[in-house]
C-alpha positions as CSV (number, residue, x, y, z in Angstrom):
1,X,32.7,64.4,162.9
2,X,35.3,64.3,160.4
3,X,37.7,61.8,159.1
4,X,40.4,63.5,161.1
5,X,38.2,63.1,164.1
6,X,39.0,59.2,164.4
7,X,42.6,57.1,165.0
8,X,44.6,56.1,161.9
9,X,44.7,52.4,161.4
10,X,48.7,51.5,160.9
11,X,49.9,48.1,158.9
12,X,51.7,45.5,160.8
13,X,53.3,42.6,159.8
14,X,50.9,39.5,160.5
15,X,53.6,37.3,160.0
16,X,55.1,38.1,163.1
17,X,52.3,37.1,165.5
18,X,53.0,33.6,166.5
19,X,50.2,30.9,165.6
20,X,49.7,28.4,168.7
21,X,48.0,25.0,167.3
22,X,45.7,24.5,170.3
23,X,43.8,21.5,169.3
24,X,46.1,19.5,171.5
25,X,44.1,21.1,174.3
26,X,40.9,20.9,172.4
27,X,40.7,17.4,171.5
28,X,42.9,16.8,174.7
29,X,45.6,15.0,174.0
30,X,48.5,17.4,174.1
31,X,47.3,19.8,176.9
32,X,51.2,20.0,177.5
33,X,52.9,20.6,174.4
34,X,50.2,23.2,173.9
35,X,50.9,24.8,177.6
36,X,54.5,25.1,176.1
37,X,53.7,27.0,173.0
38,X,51.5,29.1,174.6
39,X,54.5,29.8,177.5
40,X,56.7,30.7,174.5
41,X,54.6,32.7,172.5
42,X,53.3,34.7,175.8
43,X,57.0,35.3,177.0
44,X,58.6,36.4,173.7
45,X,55.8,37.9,172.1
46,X,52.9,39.2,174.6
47,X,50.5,37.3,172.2
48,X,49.3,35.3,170.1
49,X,47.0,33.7,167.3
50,X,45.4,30.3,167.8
51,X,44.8,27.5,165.2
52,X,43.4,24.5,165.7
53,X,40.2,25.3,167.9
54,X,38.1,23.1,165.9
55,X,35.1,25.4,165.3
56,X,32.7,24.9,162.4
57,X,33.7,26.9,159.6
58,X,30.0,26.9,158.9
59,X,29.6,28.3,162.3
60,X,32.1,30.9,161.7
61,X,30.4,31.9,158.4
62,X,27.2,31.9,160.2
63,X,28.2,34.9,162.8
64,X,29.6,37.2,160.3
65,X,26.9,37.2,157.9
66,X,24.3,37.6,160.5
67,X,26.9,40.4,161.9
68,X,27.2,42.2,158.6
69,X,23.7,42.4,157.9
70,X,22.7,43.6,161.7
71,X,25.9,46.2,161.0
72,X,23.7,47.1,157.6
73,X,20.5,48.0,159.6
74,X,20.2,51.2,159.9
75,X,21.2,52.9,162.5
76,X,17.2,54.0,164.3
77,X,16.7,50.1,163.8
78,X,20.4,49.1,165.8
79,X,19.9,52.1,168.4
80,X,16.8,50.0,169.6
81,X,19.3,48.3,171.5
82,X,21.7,51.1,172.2
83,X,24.5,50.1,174.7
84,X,23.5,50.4,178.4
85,X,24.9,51.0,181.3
86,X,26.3,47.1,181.5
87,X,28.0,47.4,178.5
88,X,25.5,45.7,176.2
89,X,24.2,46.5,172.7
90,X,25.1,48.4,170.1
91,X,27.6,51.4,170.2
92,X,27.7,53.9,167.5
93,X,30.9,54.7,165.4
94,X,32.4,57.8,166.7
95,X,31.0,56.7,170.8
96,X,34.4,55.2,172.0
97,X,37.4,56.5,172.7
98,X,40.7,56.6,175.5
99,X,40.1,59.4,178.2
100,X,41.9,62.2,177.1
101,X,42.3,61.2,173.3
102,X,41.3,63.7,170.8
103,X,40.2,61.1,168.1
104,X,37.4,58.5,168.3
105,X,37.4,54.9,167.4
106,X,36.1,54.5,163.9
107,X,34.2,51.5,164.7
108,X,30.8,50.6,165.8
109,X,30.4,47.4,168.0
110,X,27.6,44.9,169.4
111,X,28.6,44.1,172.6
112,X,27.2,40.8,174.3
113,X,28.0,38.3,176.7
114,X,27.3,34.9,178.6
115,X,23.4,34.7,179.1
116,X,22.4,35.7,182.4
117,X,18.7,35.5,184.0
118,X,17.7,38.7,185.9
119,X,17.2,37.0,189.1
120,X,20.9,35.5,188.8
121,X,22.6,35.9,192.2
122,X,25.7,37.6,190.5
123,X,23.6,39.9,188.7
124,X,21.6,41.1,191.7
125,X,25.1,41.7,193.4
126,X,26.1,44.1,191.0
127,X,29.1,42.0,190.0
128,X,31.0,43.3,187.1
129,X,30.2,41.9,183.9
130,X,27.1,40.0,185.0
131,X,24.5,41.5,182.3
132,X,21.3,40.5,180.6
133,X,21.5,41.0,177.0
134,X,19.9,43.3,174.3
135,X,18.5,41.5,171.6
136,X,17.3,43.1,169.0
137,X,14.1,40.4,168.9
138,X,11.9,43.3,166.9
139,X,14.4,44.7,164.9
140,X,16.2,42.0,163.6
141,X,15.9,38.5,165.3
142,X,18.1,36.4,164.2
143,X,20.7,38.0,165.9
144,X,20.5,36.0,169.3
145,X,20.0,33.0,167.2
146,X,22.3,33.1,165.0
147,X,25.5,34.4,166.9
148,X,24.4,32.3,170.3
149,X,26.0,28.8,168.9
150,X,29.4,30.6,167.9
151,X,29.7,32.6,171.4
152,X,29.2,29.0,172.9
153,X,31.4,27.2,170.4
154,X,34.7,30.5,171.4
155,X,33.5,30.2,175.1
156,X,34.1,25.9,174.7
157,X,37.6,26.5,173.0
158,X,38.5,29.6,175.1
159,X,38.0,27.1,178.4
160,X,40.4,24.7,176.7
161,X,43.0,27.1,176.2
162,X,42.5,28.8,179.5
163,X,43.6,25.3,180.9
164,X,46.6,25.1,178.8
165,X,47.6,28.8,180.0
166,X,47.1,27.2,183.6
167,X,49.4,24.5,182.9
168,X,52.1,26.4,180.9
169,X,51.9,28.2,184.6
170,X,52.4,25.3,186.7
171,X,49.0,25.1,187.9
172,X,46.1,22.7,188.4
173,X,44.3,22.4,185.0
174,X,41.3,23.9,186.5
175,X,43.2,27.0,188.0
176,X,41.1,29.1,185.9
177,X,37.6,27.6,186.3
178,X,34.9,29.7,187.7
């Protein structure tokens, strides 16, 4: 593959992304006012960033050196885990891509999810997105433990805000709640 083989990457102007302070649903005190930005940002934007979710910046840190030093492994040790069929583990660069595009994604990804037991119910169903994980415990083990307290910690705040989308929506504060 070739440089010209992947998607061009284009600028964008961060600034005008709206930035949604959510720790009013977080800490809950402002569930409301937080519903309301989120409304606003949703219906005049499409999107939006999020401040405020209270996660450890040591926690953050954490992740992405244990992510750039899985990502620096080479690529026999990562393919170990290779992505399955349930969309977990590691995909090569140049492996993704749109139907019908004629350029790959110049990326390379470690997909994971919520920790699921193989005699979970939903898992023997065949529900979508039900998975057990690829670790790479041989390769390189600190993976699991190292990224497992942040995919908790963005799975906590991700509940809170889920609540305020509920709200901004006129809906019980558990509307989304599995």
């Amino acid at each position: 593959m070739t440089s010209s083989d992947f998607a061009a990457a284009k600028v964008t102007d961060a600034s005008m992304i709206p930035v949604v302070d959510v720790s009013g649903a977080v800490n809950r005190t402002d569930i409301e006012g937080v519903a309301a930005a989120i409304y606003a940002a949703a219906t005049n934007h499409g999107f939006f960033y999020i401040s405020g979710h209270g996660i450890d910046e040591t926690l953050l840190e954490q992740a992405f050196a244990v992510s750039r030093d899985f990502f620096a492994l080479p690529a026999a040790e990562k393919a170990t885990v290779a992505v399955d069929a349930n969309q977990r583990g590691w995909m090569a660069q140049g492996m993704s891509h749109l139907a019908g595009a004629k350029t790959y994604d110049l990326k390379e990804v470690f997909f994971w999810g919520a920790e699921t037991a193989p005699e979970d119910p939903d898992l023997l169903a065949g529900k979508p997105l039900v998975a057990v994980n690829q670790w790479p415990s041989d390769a390189f083990p600190r993976l699991e433990s190292e990224l497992r307290p942040y995919y908790d910690a963005l799975c906590d705040v991700a509940r809170h805000v889920m609540a305020a989308v509920a709200v901004s929506l006129d809906q019980q504060v558990d509307f989304f709640e599995a």
